[in-house]
ROKEMI-165009 format. One record per residue (C-alpha): residue number from 0; x, y, z. Coordinates in nm, 2 decimals, padded with zeros to 4 digits, always signed. Layout:
! ROKEMI-165009
(NUM (X Y Z))
...
END
This chain:
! ROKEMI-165009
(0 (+00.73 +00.82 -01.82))
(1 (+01.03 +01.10 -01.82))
(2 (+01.04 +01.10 -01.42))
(3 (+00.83 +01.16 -01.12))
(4 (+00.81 +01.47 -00.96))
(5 (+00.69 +01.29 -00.63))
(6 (+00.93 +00.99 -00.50))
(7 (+00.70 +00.70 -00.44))
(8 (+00.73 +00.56 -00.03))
(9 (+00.76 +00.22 -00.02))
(10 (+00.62 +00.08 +00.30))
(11 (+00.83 -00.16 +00.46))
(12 (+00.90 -00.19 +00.82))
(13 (+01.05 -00.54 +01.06))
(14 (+00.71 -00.71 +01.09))
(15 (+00.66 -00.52 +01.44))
(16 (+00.24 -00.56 +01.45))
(17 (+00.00 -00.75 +01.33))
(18 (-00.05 -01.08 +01.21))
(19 (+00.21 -01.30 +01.02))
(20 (+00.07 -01.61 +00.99))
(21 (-00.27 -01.43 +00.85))
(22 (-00.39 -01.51 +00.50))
(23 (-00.65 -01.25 +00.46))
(24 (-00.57 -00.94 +00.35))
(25 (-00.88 -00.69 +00.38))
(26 (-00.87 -00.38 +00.19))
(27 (-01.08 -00.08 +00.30))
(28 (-01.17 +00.11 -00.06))
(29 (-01.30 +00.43 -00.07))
(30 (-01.50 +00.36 -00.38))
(31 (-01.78 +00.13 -00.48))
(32 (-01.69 -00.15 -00.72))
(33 (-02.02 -00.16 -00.97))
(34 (-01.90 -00.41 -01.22))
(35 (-01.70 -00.75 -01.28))
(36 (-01.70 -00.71 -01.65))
(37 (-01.34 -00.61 -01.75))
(38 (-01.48 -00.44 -02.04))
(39 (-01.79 -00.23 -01.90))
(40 (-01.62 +00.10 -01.71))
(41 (-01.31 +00.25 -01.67))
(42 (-01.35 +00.36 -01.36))
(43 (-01.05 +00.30 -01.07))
(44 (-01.25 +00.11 -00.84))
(45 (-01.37 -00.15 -01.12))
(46 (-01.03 -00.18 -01.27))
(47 (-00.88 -00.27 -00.92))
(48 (-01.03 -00.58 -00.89))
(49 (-01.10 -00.69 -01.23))
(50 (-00.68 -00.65 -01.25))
(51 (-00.68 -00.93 -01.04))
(52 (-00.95 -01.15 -01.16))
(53 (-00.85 -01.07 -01.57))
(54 (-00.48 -00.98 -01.70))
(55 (-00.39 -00.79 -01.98))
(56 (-00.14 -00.81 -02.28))
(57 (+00.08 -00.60 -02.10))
(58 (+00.09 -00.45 -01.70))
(59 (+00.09 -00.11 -01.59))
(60 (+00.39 -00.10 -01.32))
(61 (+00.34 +00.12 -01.01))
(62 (+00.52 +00.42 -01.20))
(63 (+00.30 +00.44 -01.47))
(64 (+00.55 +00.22 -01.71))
(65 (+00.46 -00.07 -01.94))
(66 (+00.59 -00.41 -01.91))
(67 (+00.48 -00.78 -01.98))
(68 (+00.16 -00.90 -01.90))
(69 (+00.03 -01.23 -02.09))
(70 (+00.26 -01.10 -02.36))
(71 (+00.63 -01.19 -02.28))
(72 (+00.74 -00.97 -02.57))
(73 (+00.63 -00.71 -02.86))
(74 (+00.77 -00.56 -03.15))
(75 (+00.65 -00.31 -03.39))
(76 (+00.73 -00.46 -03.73))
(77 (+00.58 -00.18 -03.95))
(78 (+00.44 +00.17 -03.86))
(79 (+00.08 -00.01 -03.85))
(80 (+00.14 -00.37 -03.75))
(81 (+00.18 -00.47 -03.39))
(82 (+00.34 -00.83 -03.29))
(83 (+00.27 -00.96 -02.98))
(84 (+00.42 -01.29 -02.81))
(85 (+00.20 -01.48 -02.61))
(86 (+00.32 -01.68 -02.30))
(87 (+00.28 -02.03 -02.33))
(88 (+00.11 -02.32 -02.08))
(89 (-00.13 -02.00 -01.95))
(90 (-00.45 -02.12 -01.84))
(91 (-00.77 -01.99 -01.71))
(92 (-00.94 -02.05 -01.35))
(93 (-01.13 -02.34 -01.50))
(94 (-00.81 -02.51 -01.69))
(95 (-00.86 -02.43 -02.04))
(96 (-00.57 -02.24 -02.26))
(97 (-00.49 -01.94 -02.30))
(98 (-00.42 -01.84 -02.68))
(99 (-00.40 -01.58 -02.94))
(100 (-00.74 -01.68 -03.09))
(101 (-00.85 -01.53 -02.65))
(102 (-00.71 -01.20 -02.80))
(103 (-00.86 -01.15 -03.13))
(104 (-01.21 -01.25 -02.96))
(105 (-01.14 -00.97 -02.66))
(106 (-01.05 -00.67 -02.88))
(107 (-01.37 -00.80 -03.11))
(108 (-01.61 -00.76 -02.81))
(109 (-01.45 -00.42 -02.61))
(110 (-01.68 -00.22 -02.85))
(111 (-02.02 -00.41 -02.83))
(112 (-02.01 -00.42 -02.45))
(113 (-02.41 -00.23 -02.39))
(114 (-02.50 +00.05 -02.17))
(115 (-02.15 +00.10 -02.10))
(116 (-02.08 +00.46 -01.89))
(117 (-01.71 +00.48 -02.00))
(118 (-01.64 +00.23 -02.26))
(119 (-01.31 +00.04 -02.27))
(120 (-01.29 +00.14 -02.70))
(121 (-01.10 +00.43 -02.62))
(122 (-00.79 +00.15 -02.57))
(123 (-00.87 +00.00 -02.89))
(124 (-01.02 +00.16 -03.10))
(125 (-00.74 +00.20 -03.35))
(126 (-00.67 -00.13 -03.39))
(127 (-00.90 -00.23 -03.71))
(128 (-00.81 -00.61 -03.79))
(129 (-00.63 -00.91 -03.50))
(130 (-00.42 -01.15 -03.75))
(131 (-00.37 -01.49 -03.53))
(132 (-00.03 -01.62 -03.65))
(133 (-00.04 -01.93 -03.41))
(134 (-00.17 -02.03 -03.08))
(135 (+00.13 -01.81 -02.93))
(136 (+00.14 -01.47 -03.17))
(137 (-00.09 -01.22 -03.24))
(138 (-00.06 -00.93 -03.47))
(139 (-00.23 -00.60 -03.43))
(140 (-00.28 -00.43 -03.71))
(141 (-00.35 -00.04 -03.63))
(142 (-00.61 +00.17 -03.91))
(143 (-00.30 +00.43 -03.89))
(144 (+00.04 +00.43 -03.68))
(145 (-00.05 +00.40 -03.29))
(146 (+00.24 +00.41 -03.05))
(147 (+00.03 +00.35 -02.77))
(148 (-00.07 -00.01 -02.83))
(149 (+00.14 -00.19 -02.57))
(150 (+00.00 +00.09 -02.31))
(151 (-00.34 +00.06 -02.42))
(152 (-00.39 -00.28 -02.35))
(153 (-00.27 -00.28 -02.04))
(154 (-00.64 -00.18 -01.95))
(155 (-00.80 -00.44 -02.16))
(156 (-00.87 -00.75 -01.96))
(157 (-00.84 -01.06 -02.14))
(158 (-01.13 -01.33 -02.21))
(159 (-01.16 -01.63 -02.35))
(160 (-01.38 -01.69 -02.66))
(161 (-01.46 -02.08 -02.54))
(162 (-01.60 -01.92 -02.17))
(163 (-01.75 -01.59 -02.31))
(164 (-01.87 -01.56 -02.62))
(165 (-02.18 -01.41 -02.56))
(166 (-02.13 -01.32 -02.18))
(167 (-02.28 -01.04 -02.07))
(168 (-02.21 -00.80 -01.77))
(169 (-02.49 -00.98 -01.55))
(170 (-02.29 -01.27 -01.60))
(171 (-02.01 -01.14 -01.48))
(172 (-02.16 -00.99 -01.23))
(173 (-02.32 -01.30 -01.09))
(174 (-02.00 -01.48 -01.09))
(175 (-02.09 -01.71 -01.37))
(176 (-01.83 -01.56 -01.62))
(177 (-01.62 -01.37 -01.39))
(178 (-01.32 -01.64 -01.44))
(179 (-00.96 -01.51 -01.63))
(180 (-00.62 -01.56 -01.60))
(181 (-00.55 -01.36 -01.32))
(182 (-00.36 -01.40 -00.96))
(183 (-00.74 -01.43 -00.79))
(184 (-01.07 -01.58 -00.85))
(185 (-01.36 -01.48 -00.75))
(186 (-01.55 -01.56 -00.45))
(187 (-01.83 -01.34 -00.41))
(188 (-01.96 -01.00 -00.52))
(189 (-02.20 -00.83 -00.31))
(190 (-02.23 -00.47 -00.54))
(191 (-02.16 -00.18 -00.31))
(192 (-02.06 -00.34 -00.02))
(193 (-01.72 -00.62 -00.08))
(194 (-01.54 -00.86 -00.34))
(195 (-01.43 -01.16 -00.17))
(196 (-01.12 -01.32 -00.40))
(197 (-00.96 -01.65 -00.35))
(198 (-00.57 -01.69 -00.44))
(199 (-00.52 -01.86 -00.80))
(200 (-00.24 -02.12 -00.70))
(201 (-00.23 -02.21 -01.09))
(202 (-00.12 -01.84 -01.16))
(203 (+00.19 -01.83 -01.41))
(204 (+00.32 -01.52 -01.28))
(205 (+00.43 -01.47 -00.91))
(206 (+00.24 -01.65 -00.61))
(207 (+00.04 -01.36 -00.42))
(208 (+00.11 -01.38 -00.06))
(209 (-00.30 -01.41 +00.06))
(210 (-00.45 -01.71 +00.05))
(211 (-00.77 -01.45 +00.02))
(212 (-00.81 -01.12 -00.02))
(213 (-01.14 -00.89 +00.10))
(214 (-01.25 -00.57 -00.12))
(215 (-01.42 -00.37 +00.15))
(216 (-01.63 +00.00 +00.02))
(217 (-01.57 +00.20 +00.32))
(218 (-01.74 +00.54 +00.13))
(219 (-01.75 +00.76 +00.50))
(220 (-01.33 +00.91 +00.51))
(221 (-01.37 +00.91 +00.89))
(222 (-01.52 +00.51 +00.90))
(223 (-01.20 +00.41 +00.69))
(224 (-00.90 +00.55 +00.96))
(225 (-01.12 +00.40 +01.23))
(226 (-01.11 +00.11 +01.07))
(227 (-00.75 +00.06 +01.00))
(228 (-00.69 +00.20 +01.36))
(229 (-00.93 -00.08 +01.49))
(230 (-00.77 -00.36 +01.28))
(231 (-01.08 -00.43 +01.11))
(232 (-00.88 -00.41 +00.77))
(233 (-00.50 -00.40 +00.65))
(234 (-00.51 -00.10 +00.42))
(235 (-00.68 +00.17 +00.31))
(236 (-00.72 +00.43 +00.04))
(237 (-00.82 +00.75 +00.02))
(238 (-00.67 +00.86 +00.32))
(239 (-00.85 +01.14 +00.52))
(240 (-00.69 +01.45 +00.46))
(241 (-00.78 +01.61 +00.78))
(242 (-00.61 +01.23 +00.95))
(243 (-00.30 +01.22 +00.76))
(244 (-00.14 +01.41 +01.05))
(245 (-00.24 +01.13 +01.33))
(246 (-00.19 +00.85 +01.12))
(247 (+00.16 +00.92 +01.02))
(248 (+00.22 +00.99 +01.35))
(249 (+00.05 +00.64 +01.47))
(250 (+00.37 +00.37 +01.51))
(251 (+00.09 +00.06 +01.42))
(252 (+00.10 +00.30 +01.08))
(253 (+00.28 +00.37 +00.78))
(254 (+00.16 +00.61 +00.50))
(255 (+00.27 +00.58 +00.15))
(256 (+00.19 +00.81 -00.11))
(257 (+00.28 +00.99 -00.47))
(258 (+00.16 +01.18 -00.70))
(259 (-00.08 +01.07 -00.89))
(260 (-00.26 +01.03 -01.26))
(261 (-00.56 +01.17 -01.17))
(262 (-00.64 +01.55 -01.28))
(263 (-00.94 +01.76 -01.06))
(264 (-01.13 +01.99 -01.30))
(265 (-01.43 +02.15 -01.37))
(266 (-01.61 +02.06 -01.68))
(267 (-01.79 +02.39 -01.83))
(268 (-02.08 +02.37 -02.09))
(269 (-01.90 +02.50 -02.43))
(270 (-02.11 +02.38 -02.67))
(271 (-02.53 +02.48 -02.56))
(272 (-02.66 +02.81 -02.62))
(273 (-02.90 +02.75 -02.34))
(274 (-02.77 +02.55 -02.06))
(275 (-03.00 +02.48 -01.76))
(276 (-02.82 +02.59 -01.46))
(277 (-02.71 +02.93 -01.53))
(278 (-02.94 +03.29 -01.58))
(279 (-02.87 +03.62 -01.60))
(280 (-02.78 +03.86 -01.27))
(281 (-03.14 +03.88 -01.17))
(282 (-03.27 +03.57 -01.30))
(283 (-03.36 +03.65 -01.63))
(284 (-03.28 +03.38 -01.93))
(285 (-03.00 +03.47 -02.14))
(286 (-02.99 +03.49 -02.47))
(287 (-02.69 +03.31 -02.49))
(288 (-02.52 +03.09 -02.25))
(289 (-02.19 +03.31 -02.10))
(290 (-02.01 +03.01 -02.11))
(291 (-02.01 +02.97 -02.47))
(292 (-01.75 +03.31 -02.44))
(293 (-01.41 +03.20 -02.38))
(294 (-01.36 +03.52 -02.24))
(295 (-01.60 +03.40 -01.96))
(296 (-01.49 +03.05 -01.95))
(297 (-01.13 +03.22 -01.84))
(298 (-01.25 +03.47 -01.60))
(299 (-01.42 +03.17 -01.40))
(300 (-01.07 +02.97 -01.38))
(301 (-00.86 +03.28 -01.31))
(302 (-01.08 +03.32 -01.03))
(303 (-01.01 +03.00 -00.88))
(304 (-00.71 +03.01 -00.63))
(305 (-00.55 +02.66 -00.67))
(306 (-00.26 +02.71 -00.40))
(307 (-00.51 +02.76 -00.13))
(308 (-00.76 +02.45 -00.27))
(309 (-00.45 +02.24 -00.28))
(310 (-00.29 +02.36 +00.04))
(311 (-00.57 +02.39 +00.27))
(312 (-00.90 +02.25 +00.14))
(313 (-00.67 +01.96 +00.01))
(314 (-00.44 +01.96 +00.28))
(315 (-00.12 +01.89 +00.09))
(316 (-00.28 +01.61 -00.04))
(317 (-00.26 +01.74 -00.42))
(318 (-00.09 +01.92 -00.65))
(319 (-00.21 +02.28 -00.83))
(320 (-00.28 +02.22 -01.18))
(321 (-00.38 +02.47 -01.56))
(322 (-00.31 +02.16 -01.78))
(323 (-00.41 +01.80 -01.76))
(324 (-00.13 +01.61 -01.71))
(325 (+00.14 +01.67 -01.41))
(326 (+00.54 +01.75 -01.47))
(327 (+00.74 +01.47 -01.65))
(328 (+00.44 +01.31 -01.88))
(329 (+00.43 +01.30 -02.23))
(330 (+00.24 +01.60 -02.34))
(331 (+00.28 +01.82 -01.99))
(332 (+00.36 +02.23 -02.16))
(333 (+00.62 +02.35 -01.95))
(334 (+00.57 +02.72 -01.80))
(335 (+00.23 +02.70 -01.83))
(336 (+00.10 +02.75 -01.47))
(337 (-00.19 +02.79 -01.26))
(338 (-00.28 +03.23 -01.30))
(339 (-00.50 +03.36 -00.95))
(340 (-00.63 +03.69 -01.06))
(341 (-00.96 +03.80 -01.00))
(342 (-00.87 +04.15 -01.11))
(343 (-00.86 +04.01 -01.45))
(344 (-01.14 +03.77 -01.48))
(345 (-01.36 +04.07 -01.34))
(346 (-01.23 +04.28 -01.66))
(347 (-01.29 +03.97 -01.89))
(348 (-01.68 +03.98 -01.78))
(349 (-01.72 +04.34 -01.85))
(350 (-01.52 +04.31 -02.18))
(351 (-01.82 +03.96 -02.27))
(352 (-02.12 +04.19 -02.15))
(353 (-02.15 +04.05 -01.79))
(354 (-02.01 +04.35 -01.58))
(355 (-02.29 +04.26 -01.28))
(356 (-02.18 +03.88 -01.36))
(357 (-02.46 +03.65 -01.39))
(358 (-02.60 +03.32 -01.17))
(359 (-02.46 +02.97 -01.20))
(360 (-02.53 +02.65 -00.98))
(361 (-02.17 +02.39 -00.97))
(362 (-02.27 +02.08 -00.92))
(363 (-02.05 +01.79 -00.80))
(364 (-01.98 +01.50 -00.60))
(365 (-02.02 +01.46 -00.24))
(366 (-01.84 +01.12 -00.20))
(367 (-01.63 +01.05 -00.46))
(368 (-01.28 +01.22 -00.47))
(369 (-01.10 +01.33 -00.12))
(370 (-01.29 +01.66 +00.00))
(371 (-01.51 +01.74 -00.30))
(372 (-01.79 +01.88 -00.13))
(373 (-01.55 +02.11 +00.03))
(374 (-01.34 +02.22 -00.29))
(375 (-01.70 +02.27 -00.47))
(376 (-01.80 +02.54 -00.18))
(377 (-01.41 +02.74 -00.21))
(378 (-01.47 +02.75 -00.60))
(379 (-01.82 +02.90 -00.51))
(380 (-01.73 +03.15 -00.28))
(381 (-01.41 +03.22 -00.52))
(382 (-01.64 +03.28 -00.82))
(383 (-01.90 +03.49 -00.58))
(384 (-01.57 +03.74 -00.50))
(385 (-01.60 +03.84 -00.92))
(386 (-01.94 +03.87 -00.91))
(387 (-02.07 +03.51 -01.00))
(388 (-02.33 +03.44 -00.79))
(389 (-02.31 +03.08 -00.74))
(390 (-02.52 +02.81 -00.55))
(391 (-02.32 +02.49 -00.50))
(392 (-02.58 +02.17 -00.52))
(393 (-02.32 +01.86 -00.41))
(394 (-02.48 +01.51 -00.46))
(395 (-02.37 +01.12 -00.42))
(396 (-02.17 +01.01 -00.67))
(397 (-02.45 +00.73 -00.79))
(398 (-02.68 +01.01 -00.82))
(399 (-02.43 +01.27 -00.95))
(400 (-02.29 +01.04 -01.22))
(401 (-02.59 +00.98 -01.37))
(402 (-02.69 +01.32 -01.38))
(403 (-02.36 +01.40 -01.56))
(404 (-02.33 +01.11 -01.78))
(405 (-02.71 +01.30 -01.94))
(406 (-02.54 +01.66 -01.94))
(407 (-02.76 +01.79 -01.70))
(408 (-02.55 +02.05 -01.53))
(409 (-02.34 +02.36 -01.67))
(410 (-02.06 +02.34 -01.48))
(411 (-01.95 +02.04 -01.29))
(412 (-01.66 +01.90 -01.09))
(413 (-01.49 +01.60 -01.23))
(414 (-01.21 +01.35 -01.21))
(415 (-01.00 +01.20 -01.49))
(416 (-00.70 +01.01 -01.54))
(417 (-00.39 +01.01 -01.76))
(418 (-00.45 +00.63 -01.84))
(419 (-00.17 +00.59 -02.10))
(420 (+00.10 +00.83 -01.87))
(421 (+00.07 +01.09 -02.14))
(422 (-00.19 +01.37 -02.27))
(423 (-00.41 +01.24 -02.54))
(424 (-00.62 +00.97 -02.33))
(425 (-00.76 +01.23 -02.04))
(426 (-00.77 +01.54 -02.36))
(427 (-01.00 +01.23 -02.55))
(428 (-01.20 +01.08 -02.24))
(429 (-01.25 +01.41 -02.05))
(430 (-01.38 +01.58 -02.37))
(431 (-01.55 +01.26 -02.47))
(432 (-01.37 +01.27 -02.85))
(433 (-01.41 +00.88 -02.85))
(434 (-01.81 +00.97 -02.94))
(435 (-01.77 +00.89 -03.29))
(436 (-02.09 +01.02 -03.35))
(437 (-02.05 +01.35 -03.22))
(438 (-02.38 +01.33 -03.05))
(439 (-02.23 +01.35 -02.66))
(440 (-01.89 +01.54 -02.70))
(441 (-01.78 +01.77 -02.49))
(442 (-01.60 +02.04 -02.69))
(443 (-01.60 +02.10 -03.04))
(444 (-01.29 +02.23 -03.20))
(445 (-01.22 +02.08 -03.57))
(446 (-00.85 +02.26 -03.55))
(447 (-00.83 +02.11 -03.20))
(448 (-00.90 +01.75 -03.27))
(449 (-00.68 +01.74 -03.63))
(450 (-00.38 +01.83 -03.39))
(451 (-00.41 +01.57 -03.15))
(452 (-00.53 +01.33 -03.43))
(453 (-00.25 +01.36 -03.59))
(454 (-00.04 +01.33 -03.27))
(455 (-00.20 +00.98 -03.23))
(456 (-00.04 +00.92 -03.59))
(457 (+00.30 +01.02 -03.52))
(458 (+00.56 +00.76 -03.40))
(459 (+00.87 +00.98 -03.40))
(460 (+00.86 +01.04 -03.00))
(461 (+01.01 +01.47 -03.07))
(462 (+00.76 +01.55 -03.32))
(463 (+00.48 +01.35 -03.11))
(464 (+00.57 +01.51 -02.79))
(465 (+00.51 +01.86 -03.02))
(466 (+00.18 +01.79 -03.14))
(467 (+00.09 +01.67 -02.79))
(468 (+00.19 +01.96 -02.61))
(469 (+00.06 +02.21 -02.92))
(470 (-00.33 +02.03 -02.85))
(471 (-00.28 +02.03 -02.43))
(472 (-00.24 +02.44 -02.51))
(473 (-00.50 +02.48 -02.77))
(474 (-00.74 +02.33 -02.53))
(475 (-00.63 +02.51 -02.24))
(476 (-00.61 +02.84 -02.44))
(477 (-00.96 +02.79 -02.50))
(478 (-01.08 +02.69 -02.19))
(479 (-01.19 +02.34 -02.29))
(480 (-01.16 +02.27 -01.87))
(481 (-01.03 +02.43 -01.63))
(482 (-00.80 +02.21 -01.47))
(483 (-00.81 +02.25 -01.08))
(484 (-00.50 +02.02 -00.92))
(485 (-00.33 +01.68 -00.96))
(486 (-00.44 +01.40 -00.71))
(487 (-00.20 +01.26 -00.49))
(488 (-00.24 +00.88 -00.45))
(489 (-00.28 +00.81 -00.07))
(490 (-00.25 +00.46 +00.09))
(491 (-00.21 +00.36 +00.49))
(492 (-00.16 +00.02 +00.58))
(493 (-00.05 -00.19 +00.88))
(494 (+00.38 -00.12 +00.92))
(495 (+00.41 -00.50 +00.87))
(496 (+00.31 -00.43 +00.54))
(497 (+00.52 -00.36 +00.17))
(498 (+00.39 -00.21 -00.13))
(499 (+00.47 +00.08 -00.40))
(500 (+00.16 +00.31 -00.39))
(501 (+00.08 +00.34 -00.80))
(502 (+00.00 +00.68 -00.97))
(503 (-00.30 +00.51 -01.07))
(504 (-00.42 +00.49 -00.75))
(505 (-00.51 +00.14 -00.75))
(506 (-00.43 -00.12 -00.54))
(507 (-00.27 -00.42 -00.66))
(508 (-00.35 -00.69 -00.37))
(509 (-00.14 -00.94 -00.53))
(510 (+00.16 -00.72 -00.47))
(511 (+00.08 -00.67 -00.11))
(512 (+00.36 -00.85 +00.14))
(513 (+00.47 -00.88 +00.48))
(514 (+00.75 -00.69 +00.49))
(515 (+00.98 -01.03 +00.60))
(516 (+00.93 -01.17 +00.32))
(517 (+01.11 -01.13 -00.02))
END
């Protein structure tokens, strides 16, 4: 990670309020938690907690750089061979070891995980055989050269093969296999609702402060400030755009924030010739979807004013985006920058045979990322002003996701994160490349995918950083997505309270301190 373009805020304050001899930290999320497993989806609000349960080879630090996890070291000892040193006298929440033969029996069962909605493979999928050298070194040996190992498997939580061979995501669920390595155990999981976690005091790295920590879904934005304002818990994410204003101004209050991981787009149905949600001008069935024309698949992001969905829809609170990943990562094109011109995209619909435009319905989330519902209604009214006509249907995220995950709608607003702090993991995950089959992508572009293939091969950082950037333009060029703004990561916690917001927008509980304390 070349530099932020955000300074990160670290709250820390003289312990003014609150309560220092408390022991319970309680942590108001604005997501729901759906699994234990560490290996069933990558979404935020299921990596948050299983990070504390289950550590990885490596850690993700709050800047989006690697560093050790349950691997003190790591060397590359040939452009396909990985070596990883294991620490020694690591155990698991029951007492049994921790060794290399835990590693080669995690990256076996990542891919076989069932009915998985985002599947942990995409992190190691290029690694085609685990050599065990001893109890304390494990090699990695890559199908081709992969410089993204160490980063990778910073998401991959690590299991043992004694405990959980054979475990499956029930189990986990339950609490019956939901033991690791990690700063917390688990207490109880009550899906959608909280995680109770109880402090490890057997945990080989650093002591967490909380004797116990609370995972809290807080869904409503209004419920979570009142909550933090009342006391009822420590912290919050998420924070209310439209309560940023009062709570930075609160003195019980601080508010830390940078900018995020996480890129806003909408996802447009390239590949159907007949996709559900869109007709002609006066309801007639087209031919052929329009948004199989790049020329229309341009028109409808030039139409699309990010300044004003980022400065008063988002409040400040994110960051205008035409690529998808933000200033100073790996990948990121420079000069190419959000275009506003609905002069143009007009022209560009005449030019595809749509000069009355035609009728779409954008669908997206009502509860998932900070004003959706809000920034799906601008994009509508935006695409009406070219002659779109376009009904906005907004659902819950259960609902929604669901939907999605079957390729229901035509055009649909998303979230998706720059996992590895560089471009190929959101251009692979958004577009869904990792479908092997082929049978679920969303874009097809052979010239496309040999680029950033071949980026994923390339260990020379300068000609890496080239391919990277040449596929990031192809795609954009094309109109694989059209990128709408980069997420800030928003926290507010009691002042008492010291912590590095992370561009990954989770929240690390075992980082969480009084702010006396060293």
């Amino acid at each position: 990670m070349r530099g932020p373009i955000a300074s990160a805020i670290i709250l820390a304050a003289t312990l003014a309020t609150g309560s220092p001899g408390a022991q319970t930290l309680t942590f108001g999320n604005n997501a729901t938690v759906t699994s234990l497993d560490p290996h069933f989806y990558t979404a935020t609000p299921n990596v948050e907690v299983s990070r504390q349960i289950f550590d990885g080879l490596t850690t993700m630090k709050a800047d989006g750089s690697i560093g050790p996890g349950l691997a003190e070291s790591w060397t590359q000892l040939a452009p396909e061979v990985w070596e990883f040193r294991l620490r020694r006298n690591v155990r698991f929440h029951d007492g049994s070891p921790f060794t290399a033969d835990d590693v080669a029996f995690t990256i076996d069962r990542v891919p076989g995980v069932p009915n998985s909605p985002g599947s942990f493979v995409i992190f190691t999928s290029s690694i085609g055989r685990v050599e065990v050298v001893d109890p304390h070194t494990v090699r990695l040996h890559t199908k081709s050269p992969d410089p993204l190992v160490p980063a990778n498997l910073s998401w991959v939580g690590i299991l043992s093969r004694r405990l959980h061979d054979g475990a499956t995501t029930t189990g986990f669920n339950d609490g019956t296999h939901a033991i690791g390595t990690g700063p917390y155990r688990l207490v109880a999981f009550a899906p959608g609702e909280r995680v109770e976690l109880a402090r490890n005091d057997a945990y080989w790295g650093p002591r967490p402060h909380w004797e116990r920590a609370v995972n809290r879904t807080i869904r409503n934005a209004g419920a979570r400030s009142a909550a933090l304002l009342s006391g009822d818990v420590d912290v919050i994410n998420g924070v209310p755009t439209a309560d940023l204003a009062r709570l930075r101004a609160d003195p019980r209050i601080a508010v830390a924030e940078t900018v995020g991981l996480r890129i806003v787009y909408l996802g447009l149905d390239t590949l159907r010739d007949q996709t559900p949600f869109i007709t002609g001008a006066n309801g007639e069935q087209p031919a052929k979807s329009p948004l199989r024309d790049q020329r229309v698949r341009r028109a409808l992001s030039l139409a699309i004013d990010r300044g004003a969905l980022t400065e008063r829809v988002m409040e400040g609170s994110a960051v205008p985006a035409a690529q998808v990943v933000r200033e100073g990562l790996s990948g990121h094109v420079p000069g190419l920058l959000p275009i506003h011109d609905p002069a143009a995209a007009r022209r560009l619909l005449a030019e595809a045979g749509y000069p009355g435009g035609f009728r779409i319905t954008l669908h997206g989330p009502n509860d998932r990322y900070p004003n959706d519902a809000r920034v799906l209604q601008a994009i509508g009214q935006m695409w009406q002003r070219i002659g779109v006509q376009t009904v906005v249907e907004a659902l819950p995220w259960a609902t929604y996701s669901t939907r999605q995950g079957r390729r229901e709608f035509s055009a649909y607003l998303l979230g998706g994160t720059a996992a590895t702090s560089e471009a190929s993991y959101p251009l692979r995950s958004i577009l869904n490349l990792r479908d092997a089959a082929r049978t679920n992508r969303r874009y097809d572009n052979p010239e496309f995918e040999a680029v950033l293939d071949e980026a994923g091969r390339t260990v020379d950082p300068e000609a890496r950083e080239a391919l990277l950037r040449k596929a990031v333009g192809m795609a954009m060029e094309d109109v694989a997505i059209a990128p709408l703004y980069i997420q800030k990561a928003i926290f507010a916690a009691r002042r008492d309270l010291r912590f590095e917001p992370r561009v990954d927008e989770v929240l690390d509980i075992a980082s969480v301190r009084p702010a006396a304390t060293p």
